[in-house]
Biopython code that builds the backbone (N, CA, C, O; Angstrom):
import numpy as np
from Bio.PDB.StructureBuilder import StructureBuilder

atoms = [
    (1, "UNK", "N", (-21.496, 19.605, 23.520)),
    (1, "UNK", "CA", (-20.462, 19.764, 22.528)),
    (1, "UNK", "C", (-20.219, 18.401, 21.870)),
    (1, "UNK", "O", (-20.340, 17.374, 22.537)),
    (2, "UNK", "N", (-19.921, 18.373, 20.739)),
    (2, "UNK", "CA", (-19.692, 17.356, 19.941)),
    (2, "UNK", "C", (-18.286, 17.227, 19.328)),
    (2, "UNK", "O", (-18.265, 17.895, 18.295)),
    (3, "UNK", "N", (-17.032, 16.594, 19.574)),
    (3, "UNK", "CA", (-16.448, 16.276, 18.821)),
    (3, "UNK", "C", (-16.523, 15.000, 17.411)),
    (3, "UNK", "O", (-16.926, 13.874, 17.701)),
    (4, "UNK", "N", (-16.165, 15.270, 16.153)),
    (4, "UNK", "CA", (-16.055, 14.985, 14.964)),
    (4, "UNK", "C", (-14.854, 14.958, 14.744)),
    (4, "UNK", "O", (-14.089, 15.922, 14.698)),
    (5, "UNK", "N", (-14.447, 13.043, 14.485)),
    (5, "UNK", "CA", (-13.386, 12.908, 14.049)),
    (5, "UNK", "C", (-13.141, 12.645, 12.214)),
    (5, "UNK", "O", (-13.996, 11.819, 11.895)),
    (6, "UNK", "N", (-12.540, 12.935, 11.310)),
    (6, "UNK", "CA", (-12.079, 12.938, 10.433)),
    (6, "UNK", "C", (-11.083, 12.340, 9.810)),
    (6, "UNK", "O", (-10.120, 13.107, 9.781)),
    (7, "UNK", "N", (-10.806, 11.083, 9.172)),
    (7, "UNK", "CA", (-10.161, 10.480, 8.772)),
    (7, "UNK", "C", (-9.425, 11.114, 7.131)),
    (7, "UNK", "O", (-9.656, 10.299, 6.239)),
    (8, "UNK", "N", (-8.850, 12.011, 6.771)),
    (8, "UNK", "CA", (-8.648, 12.297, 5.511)),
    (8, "UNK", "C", (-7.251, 11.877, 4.631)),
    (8, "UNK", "O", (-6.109, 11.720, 5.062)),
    (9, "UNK", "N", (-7.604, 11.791, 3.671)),
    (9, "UNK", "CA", (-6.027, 11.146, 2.930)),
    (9, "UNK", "C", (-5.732, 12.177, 1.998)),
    (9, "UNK", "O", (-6.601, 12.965, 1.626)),
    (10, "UNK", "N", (-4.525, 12.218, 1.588)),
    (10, "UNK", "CA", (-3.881, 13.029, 0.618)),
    (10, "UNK", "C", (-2.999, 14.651, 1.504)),
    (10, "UNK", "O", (-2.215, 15.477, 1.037)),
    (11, "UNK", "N", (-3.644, 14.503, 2.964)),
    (11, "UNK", "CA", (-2.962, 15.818, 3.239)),
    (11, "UNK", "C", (-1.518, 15.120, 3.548)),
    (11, "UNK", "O", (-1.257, 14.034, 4.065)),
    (12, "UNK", "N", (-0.390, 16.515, 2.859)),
    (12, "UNK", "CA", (1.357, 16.036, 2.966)),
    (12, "UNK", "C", (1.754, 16.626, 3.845)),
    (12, "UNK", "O", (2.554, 15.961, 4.503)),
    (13, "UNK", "N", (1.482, 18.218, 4.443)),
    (13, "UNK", "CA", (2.237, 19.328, 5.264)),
    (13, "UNK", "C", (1.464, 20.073, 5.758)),
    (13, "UNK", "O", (0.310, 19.975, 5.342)),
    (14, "UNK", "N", (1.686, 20.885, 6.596)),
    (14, "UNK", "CA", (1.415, 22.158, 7.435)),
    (14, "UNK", "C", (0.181, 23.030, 6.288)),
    (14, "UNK", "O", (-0.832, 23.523, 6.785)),
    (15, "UNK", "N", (0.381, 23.098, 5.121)),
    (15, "UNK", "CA", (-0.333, 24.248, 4.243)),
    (15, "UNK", "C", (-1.958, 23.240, 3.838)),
    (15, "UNK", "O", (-3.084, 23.720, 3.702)),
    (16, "UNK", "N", (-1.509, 21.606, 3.716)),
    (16, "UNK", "CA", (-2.773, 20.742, 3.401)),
    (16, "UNK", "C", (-3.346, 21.142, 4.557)),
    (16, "UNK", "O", (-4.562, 21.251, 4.401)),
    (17, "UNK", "N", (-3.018, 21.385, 5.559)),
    (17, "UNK", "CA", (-3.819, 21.078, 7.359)),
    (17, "UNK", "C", (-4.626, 22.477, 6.909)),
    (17, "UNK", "O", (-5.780, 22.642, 6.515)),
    (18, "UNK", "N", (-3.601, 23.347, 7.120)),
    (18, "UNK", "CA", (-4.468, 24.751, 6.757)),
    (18, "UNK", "C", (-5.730, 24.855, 5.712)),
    (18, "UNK", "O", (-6.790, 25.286, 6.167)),
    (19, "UNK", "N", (-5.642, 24.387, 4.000)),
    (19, "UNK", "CA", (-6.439, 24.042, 3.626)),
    (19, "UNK", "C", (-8.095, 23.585, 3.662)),
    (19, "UNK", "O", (-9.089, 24.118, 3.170)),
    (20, "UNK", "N", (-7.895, 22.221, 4.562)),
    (20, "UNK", "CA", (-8.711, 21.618, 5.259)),
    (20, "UNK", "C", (-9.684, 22.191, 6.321)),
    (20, "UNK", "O", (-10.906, 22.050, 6.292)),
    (21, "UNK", "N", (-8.964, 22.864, 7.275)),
    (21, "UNK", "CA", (-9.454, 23.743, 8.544)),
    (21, "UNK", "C", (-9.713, 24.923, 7.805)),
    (21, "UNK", "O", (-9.691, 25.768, 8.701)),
    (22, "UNK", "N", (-9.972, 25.601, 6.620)),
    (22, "UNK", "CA", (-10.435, 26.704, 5.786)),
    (22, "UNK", "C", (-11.575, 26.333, 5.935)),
    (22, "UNK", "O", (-12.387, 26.546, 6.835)),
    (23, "UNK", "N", (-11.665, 25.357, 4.371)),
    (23, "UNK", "CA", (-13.257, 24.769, 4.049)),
    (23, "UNK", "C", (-13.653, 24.215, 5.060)),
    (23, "UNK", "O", (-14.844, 24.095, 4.771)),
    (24, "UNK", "N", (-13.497, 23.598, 6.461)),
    (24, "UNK", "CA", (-14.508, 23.290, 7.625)),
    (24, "UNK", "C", (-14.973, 24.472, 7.995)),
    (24, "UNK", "O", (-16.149, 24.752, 7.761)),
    (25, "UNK", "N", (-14.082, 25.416, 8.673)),
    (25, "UNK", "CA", (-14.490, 26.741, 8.950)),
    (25, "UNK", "C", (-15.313, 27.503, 8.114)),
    (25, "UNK", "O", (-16.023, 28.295, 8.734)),
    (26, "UNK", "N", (-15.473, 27.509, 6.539)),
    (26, "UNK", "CA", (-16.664, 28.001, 5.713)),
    (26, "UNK", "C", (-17.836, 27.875, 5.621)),
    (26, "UNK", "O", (-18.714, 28.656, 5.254)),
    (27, "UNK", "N", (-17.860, 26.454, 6.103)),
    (27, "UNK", "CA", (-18.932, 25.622, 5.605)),
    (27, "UNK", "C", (-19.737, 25.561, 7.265)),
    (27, "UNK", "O", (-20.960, 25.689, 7.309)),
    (28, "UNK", "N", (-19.153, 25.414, 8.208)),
    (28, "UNK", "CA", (-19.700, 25.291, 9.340)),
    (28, "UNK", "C", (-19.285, 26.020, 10.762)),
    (28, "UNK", "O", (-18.102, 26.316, 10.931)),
    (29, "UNK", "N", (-20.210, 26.291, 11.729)),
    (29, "UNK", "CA", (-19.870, 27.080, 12.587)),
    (29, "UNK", "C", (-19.107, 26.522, 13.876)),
    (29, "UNK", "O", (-19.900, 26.389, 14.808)),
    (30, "UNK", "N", (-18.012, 26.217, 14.147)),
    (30, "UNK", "CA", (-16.709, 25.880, 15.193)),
    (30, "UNK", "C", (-16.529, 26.483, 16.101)),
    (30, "UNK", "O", (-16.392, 27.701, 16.213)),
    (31, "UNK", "N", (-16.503, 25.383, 17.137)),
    (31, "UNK", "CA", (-15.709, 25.941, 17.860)),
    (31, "UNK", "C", (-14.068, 26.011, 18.237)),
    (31, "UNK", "O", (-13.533, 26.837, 18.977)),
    (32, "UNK", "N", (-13.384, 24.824, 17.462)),
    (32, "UNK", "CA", (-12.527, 24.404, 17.304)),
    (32, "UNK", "C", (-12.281, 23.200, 16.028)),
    (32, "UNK", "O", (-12.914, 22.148, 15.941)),
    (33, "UNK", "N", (-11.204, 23.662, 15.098)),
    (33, "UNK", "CA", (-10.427, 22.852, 14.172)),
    (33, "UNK", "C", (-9.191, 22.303, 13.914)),
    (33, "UNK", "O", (-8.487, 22.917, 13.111)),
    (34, "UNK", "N", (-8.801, 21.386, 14.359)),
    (34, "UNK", "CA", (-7.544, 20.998, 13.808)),
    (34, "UNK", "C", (-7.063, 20.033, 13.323)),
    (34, "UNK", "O", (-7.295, 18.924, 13.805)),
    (35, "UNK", "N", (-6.103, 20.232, 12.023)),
    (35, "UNK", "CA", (-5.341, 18.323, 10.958)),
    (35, "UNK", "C", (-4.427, 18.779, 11.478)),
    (35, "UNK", "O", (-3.923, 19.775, 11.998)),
    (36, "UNK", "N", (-4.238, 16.865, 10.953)),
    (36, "UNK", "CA", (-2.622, 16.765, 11.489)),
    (36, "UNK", "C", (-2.485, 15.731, 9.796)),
    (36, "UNK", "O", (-3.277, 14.824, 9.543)),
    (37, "UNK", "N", (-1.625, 16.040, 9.085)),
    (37, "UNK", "CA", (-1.326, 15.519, 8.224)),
    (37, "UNK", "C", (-0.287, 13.789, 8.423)),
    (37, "UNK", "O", (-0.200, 12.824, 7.665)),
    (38, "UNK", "N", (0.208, 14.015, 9.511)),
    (38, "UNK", "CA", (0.882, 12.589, 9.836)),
    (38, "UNK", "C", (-0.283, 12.028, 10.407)),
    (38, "UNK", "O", (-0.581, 10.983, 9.829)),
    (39, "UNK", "N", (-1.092, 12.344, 11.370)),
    (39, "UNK", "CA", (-2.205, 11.086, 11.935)),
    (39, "UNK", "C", (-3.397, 10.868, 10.388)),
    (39, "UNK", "O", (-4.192, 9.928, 10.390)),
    (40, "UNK", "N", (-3.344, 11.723, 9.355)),
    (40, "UNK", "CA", (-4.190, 11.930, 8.112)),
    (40, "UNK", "C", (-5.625, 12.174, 9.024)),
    (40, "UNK", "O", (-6.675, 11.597, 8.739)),
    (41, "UNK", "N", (-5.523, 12.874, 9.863)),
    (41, "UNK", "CA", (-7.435, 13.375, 10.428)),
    (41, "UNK", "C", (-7.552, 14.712, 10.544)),
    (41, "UNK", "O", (-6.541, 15.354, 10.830)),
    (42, "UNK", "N", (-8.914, 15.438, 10.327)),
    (42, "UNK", "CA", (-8.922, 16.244, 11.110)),
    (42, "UNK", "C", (-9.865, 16.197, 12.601)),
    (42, "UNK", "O", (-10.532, 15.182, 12.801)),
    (43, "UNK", "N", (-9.891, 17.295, 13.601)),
    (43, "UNK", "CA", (-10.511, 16.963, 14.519)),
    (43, "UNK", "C", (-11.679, 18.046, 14.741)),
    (43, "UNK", "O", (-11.146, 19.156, 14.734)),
    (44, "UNK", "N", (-13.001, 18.148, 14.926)),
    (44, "UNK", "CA", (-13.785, 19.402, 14.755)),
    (44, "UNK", "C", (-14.279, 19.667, 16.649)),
    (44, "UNK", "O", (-14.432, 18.468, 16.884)),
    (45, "UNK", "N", (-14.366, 19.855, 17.021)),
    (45, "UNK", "CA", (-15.280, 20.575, 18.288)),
    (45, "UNK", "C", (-16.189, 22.123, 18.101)),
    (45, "UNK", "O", (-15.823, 23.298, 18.090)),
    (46, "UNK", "N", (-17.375, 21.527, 17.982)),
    (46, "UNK", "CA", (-18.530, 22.619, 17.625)),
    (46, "UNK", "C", (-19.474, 22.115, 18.883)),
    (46, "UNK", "O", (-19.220, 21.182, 19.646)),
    (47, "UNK", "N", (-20.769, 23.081, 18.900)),
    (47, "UNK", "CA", (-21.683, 22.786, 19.862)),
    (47, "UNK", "C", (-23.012, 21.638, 18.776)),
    (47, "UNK", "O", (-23.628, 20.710, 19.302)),
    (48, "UNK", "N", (-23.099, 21.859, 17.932)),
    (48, "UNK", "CA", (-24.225, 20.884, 17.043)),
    (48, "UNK", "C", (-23.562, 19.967, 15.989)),
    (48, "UNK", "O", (-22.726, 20.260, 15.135)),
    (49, "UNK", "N", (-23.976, 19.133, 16.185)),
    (49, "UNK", "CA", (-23.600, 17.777, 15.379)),
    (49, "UNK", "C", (-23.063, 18.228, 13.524)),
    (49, "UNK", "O", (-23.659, 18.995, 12.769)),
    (50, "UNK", "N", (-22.373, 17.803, 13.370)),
    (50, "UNK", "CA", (-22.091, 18.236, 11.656)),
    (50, "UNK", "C", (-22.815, 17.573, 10.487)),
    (50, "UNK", "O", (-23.004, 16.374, 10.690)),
    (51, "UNK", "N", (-23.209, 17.966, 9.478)),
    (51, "UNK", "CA", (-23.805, 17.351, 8.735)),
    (51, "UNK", "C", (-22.555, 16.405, 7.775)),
    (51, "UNK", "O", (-21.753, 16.990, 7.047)),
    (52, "UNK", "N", (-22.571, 15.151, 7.907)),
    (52, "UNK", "CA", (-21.345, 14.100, 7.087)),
    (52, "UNK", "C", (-21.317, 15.086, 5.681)),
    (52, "UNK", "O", (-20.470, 15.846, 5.210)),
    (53, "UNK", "N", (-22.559, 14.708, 5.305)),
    (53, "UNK", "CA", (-22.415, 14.818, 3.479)),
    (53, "UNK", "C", (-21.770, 16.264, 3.417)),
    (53, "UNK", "O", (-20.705, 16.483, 2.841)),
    (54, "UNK", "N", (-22.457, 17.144, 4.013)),
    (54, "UNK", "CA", (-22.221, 18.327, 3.671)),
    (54, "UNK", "C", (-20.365, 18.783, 3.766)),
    (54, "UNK", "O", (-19.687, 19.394, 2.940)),
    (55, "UNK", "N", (-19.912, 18.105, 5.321)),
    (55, "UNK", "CA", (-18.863, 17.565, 5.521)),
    (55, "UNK", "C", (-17.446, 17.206, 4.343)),
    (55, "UNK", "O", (-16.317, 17.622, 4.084)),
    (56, "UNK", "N", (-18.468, 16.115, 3.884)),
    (56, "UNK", "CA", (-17.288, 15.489, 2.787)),
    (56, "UNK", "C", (-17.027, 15.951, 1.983)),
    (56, "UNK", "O", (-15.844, 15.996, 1.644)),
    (57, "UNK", "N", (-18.295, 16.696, 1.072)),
    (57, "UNK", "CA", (-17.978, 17.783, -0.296)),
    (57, "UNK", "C", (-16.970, 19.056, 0.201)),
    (57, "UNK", "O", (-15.990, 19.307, -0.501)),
    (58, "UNK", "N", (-17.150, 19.615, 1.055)),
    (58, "UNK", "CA", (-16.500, 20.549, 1.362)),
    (58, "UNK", "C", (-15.218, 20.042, 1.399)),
    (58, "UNK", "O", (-14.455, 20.539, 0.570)),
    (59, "UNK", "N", (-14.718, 19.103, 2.201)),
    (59, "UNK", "CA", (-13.314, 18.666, 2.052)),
    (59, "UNK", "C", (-12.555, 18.210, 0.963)),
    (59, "UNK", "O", (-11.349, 18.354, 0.762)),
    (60, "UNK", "N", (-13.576, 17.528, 0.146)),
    (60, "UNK", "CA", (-13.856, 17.098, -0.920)),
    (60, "UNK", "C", (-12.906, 18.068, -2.297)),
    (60, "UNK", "O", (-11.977, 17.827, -3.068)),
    (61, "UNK", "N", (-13.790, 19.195, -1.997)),
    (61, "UNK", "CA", (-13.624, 20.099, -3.151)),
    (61, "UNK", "C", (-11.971, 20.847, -2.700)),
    (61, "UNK", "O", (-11.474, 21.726, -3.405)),
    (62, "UNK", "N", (-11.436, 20.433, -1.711)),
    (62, "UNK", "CA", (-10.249, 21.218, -2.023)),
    (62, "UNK", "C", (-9.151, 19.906, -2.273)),
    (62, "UNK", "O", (-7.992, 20.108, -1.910)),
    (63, "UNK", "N", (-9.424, 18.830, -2.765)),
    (63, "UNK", "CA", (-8.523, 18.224, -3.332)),
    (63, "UNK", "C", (-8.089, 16.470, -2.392)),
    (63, "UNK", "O", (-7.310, 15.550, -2.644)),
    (64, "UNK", "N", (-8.992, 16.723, -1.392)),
    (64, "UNK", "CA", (-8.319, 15.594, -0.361)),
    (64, "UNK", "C", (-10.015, 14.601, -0.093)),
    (64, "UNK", "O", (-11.145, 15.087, -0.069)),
    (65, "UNK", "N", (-9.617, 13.141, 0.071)),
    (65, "UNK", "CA", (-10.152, 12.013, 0.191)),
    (65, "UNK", "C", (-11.072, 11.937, 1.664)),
    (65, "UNK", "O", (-10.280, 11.514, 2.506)),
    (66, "UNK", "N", (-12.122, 12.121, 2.170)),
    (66, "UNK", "CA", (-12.866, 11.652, 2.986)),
    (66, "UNK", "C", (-12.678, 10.166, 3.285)),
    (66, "UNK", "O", (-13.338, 9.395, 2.588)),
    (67, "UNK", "N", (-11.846, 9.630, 4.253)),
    (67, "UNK", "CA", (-12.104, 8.036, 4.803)),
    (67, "UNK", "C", (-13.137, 7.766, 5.474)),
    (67, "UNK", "O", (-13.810, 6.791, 5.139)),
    (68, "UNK", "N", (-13.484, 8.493, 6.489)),
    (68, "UNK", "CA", (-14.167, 8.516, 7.407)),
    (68, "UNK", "C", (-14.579, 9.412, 8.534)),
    (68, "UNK", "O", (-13.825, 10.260, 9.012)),
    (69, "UNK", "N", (-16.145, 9.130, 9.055)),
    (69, "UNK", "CA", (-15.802, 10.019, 9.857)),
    (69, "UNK", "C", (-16.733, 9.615, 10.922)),
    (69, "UNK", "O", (-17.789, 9.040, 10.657)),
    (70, "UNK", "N", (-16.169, 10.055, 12.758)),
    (70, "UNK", "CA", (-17.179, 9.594, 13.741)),
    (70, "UNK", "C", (-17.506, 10.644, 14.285)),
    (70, "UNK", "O", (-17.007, 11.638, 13.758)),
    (71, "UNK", "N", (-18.303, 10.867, 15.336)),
    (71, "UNK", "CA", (-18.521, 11.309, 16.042)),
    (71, "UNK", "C", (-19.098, 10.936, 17.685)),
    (71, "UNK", "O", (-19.795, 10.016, 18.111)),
    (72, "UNK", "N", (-18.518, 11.987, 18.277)),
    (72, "UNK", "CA", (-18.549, 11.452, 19.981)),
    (72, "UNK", "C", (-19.125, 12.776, 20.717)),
    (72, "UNK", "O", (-19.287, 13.858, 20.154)),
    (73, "UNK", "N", (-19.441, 12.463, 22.237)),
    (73, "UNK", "CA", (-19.768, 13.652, 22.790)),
    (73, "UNK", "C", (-18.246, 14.178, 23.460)),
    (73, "UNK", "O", (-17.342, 13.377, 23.696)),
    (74, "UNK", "N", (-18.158, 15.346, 23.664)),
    (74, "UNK", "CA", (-17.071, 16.191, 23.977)),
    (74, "UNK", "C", (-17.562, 17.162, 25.333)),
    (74, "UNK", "O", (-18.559, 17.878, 25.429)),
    (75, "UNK", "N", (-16.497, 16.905, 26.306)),
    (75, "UNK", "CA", (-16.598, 17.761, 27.541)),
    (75, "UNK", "C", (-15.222, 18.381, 27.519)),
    (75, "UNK", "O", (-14.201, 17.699, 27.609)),
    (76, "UNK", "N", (-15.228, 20.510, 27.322)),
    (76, "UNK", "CA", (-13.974, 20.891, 27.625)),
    (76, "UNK", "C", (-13.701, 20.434, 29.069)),
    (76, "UNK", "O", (-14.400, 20.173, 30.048)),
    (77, "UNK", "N", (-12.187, 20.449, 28.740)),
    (77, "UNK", "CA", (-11.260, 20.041, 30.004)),
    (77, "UNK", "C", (-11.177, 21.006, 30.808)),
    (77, "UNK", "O", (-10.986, 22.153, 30.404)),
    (78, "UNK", "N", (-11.312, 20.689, 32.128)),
    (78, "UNK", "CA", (-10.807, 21.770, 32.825)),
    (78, "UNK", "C", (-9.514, 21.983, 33.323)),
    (78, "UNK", "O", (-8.591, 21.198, 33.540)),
    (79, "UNK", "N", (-9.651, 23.476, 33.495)),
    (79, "UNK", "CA", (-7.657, 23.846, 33.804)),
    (79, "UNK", "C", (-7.684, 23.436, 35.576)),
    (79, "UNK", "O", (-8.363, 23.130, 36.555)),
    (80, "UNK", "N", (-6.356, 23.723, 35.024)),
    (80, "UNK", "CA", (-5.442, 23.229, 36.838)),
    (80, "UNK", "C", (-6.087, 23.900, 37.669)),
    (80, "UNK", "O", (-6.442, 23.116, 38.549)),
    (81, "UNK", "N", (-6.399, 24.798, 37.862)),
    (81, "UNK", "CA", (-7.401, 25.836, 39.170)),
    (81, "UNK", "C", (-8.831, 25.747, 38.370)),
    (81, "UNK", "O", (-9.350, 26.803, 38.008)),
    (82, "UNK", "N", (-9.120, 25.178, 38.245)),
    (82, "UNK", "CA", (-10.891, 25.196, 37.559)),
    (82, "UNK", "C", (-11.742, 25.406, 39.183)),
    (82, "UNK", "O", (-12.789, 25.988, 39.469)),
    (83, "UNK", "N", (-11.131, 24.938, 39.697)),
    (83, "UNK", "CA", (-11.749, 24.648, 41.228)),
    (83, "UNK", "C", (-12.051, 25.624, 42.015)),
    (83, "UNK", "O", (-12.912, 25.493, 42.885)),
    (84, "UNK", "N", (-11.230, 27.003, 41.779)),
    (84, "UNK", "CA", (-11.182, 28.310, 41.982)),
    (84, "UNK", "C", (-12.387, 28.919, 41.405)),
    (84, "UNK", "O", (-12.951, 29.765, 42.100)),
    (85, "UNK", "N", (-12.867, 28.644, 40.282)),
    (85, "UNK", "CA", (-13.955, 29.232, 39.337)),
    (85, "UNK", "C", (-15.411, 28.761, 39.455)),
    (85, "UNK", "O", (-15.833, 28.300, 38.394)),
    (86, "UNK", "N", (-16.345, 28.757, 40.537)),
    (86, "UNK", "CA", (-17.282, 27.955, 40.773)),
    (86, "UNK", "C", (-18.672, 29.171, 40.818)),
    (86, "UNK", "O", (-19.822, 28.787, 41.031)),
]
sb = StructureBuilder()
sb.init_structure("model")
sb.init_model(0)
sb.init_chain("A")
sb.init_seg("    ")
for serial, (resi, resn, name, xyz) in enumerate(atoms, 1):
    if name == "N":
        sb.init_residue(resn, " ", resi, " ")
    sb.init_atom(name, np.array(xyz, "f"), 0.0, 1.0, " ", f" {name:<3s}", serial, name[0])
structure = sb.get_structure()
């Protein structure tokens, strides 16, 4: 799993976040999306690496600024009884 971090500018509220997590979700297959308009990022968790460019236009086109973006490897967390589940 790969988390993809997202640096974006211009989102103000709750409806920019939504926005944002649209066109990721269109454009690419997730396993998880979420902005936060006060930290200005979004955060992606998918199983295959994202394509940047493809990335930026998409965010791009609904009105908001690409700063940046990284990427890291991602291990889900396990829950409080994970230990039970073997």
């Amino acid at each position: 799993m790969i988390k993809t971090t997202v640096k974006v500018d211009g989102m103000m509220c709750g409806m920019c976040e939504s926005h944002v997590n649209d066109a990721v979700r269109k454009v690419f297959q997730v396993d998880k999306v979420t902005s936060s308009h006060s930290k200005g990022e979004t955060v992606i968790i998918s199983e295959k690496p994202v394509d940047e460019a493809k990335l930026k236009t998409a965010i791009s086109a609904t009105g908001y600024e690409v700063k940046g973006i990284s990427s890291e490897p991602y291990e889900k967390k396990k829950g409080l009884f994970s230990f039970l589940h073997k």
